[in-house]
C-alpha positions as CSV (number, residue, x, y, z in Angstrom):
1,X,30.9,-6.9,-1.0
2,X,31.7,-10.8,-2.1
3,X,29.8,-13.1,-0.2
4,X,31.6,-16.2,0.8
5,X,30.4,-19.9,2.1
6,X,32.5,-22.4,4.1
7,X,31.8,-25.7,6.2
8,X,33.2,-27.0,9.4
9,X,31.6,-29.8,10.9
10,X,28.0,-28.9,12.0
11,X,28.9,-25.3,11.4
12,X,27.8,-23.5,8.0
13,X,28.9,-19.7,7.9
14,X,28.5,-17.1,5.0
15,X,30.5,-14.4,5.4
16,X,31.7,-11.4,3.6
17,X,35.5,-12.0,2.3
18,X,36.4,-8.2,2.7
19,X,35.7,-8.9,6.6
20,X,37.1,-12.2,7.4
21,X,39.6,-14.5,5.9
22,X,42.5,-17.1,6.9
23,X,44.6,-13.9,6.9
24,X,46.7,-13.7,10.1
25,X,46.0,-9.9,10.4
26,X,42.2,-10.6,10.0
27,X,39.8,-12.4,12.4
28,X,39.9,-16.1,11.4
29,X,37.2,-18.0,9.6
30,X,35.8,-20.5,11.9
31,X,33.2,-21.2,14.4
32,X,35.1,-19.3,17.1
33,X,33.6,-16.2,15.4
34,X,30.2,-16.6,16.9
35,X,31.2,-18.6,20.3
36,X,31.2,-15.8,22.8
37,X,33.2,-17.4,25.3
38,X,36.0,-17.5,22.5
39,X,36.1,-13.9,22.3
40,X,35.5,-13.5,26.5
41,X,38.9,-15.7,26.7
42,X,40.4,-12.8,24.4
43,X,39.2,-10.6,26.3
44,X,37.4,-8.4,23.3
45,X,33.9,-8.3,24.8
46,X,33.7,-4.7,25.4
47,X,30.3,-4.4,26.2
48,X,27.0,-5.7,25.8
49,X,23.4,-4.3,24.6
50,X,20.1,-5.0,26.0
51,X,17.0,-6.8,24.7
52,X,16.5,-10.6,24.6
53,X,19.3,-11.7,22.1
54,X,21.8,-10.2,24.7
55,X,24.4,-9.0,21.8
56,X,27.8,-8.5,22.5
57,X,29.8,-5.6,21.4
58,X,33.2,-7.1,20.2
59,X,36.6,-6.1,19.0
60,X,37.6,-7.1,15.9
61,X,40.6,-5.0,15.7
62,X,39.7,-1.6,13.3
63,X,36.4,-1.6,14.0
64,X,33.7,-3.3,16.6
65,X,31.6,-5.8,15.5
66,X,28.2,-6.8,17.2
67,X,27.5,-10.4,17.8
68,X,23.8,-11.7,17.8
69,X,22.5,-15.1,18.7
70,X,19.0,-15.8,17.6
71,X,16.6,-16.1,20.4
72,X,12.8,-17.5,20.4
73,X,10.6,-15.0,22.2
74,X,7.1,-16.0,23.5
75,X,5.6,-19.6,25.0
76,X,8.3,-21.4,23.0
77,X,10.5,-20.2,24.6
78,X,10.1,-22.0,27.5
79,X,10.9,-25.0,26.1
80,X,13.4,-23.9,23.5
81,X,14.7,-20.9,23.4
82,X,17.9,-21.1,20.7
83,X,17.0,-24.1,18.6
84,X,14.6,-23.7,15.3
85,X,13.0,-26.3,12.6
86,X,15.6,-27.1,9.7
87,X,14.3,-26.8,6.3
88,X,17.6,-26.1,4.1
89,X,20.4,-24.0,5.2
90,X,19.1,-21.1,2.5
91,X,16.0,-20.8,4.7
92,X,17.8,-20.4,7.8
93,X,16.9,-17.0,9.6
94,X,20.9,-15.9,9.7
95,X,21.9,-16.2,6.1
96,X,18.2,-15.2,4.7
97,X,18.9,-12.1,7.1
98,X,22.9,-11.7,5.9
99,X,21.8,-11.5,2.7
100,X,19.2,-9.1,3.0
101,X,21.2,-7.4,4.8
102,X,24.1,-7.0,1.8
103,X,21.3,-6.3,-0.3
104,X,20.5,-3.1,1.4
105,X,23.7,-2.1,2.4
106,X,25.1,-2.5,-1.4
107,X,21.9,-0.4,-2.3
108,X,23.1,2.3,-0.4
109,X,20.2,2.1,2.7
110,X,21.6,3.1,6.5
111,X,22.0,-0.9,7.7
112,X,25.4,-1.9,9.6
113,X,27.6,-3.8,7.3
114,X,26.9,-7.6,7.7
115,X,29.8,-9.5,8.1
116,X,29.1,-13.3,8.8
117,X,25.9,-15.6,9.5
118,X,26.7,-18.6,11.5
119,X,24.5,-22.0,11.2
120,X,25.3,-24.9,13.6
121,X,23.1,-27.7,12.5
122,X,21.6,-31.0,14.9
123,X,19.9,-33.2,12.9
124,X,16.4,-31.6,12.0
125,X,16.9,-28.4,14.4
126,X,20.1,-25.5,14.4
127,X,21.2,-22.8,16.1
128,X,22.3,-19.5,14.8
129,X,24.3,-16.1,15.1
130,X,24.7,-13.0,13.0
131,X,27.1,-10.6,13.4
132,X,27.5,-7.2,11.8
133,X,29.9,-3.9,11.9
134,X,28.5,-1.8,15.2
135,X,27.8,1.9,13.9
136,X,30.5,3.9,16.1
137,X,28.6,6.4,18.4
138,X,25.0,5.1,17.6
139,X,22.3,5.2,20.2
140,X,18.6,3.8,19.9
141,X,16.0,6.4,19.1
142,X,14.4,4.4,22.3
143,X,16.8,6.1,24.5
144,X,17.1,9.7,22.8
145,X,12.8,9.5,23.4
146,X,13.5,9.0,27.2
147,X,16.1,11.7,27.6
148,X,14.1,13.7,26.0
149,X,16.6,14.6,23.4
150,X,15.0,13.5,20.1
151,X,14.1,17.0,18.5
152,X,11.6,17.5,15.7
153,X,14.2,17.8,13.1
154,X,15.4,13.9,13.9
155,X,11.9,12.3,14.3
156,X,10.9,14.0,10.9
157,X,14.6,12.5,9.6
158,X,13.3,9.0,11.4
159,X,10.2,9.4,9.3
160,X,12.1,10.3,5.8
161,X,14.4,7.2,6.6
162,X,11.6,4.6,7.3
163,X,10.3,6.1,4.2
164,X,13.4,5.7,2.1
165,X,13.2,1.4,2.7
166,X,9.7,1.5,2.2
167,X,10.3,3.0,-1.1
168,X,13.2,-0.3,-1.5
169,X,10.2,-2.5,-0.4
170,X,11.3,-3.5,2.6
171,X,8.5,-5.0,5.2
172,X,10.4,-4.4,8.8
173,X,8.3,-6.8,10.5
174,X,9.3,-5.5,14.0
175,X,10.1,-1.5,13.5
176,X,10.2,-0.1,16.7
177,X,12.3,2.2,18.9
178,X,15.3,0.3,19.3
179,X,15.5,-1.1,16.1
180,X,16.0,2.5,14.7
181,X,19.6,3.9,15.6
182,X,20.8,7.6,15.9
183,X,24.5,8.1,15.5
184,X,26.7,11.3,16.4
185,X,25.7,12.9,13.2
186,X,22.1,12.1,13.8
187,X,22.0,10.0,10.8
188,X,18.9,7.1,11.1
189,X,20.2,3.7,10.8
190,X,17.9,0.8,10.7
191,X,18.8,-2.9,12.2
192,X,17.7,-5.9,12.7
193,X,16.1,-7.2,9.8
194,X,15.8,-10.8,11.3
195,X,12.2,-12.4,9.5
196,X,12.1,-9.3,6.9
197,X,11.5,-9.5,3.7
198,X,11.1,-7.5,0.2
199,X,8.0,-6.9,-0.7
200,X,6.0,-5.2,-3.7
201,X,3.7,-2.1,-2.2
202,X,0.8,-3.1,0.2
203,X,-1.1,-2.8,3.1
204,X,2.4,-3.7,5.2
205,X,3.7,-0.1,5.4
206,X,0.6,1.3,7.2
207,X,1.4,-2.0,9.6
208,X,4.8,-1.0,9.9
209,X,4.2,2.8,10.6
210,X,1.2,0.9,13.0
211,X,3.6,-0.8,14.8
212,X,6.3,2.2,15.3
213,X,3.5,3.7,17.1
214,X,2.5,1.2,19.4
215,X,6.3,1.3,20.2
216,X,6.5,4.9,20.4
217,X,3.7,4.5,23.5
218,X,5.8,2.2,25.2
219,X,8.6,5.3,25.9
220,X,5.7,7.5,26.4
221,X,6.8,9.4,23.4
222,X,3.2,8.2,21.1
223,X,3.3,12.3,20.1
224,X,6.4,12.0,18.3
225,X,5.1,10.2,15.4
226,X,3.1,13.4,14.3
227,X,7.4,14.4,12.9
228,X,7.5,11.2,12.1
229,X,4.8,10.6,9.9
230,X,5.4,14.4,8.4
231,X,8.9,13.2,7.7
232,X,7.8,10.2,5.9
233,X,5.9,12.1,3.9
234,X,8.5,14.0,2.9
235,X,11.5,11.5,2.1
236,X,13.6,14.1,1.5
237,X,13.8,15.6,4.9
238,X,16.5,12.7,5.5
């Protein structure tokens, strides 16, 4: 993966040259990649998922891509919901999260590939996006819990998978059930890594595996993380 770094204006954007490019038959550099109204008027919106950020699943040609504007969540929120503090474009939460990202992914961990982090500056605030490859056929373990349809064998594979970027020292700071994705082959993928960081072995893990629970409750599903926890014990259950 070669990461790549371009200007336009306001708009910085690191992006993976294998993805993008000023190639014809390729989607086109520019800030059009994260405007969603650009890529309504193309009509390659071809669906949408749910949580705050209100991603949008996107054509791209071979594959789908998922587009993901940052969002504030809590009392800020009220009075600014897309805008955060800027302290150097390096420190932004899109291309501190693409790089992560292609750190994972080059490692060989179950992340979607990142393709491009977009950064619009305005003066001492900015706005951003991040959009990655969508995993064909992949469903949150969130909804396989409420249809009932998460057997042992995948919650123990869950486990063995959270397990797996522990061990790569990843501190998930939000690891709940629909941040943990099951495709077709029931292969554990994990996502949004937004505020994550690597981290040398601590007391995180139990607060990760902590907060999966509380999550797990949420679905009414809080006995599942008995597989889980067995499975995480057990690494190679994945």
């Amino acid at each position: 993966m070669h990461l790549a770094t371009c200007r336009t204006g306001k708009v910085y954007i690191l992006y993976d040259a294998d993805s993008v490019c000023d190639a014809k038959l390729a989607p086109q550099i520019g800030p059009q990649l994260f405007d969603s109204a650009h890529w309504s008027r193309e009509g390659r919106v071809v669906g949408e998922a749910p949580g705050r950020g209100s991603s949008l699943f996107l054509d791209a040609g071979p594959e789908e891509w998922v587009l993901r504007p940052y969002r504030r969540g809590g009392l800020v929120a009220k009075w600014n919901e897309t805008r955060y503090p800027w302290t150097g474009l390096e420190r932004t939460r899109a291309f501190r999260e693409l790089r992560l990202t292609a750190n994972l992914y080059e490692r060989g961990l179950p992340v979607p590939r990142p393709v491009a982090a977009g950064v619009t500056r305005f003066g001492l605030t900015y706005g951003a996006a991040l959009i990655t490859a969508r995993i064909p056929g992949a469903r949150s373990l969130a909804d396989r819990l409420l249809e009932h349809a998460a057997t042992g064998t995948l919650l123990k594979r869950v486990g063995a998978t959270v397990a797996r970027f522990h061990a790569a020292g990843l501190d998930h700071v939000d690891l709940n059930a629909r941040n943990l994705l099951v495709d077709a082959r029931d292969k554990v993928w994990l996502i949004d890594l937004d505020r994550c960081r690597l981290r040398e072995p601590g007391s995180w893990q139990a607060t990760n595996l902590d907060r999966l629970q509380r999550s797990l409750v949420k679905f009414h599903s809080a006995a599942a993380m008995t597989a889980i926890r067995r499975g995480y014990a057990s690494p190679g259950a994945n």
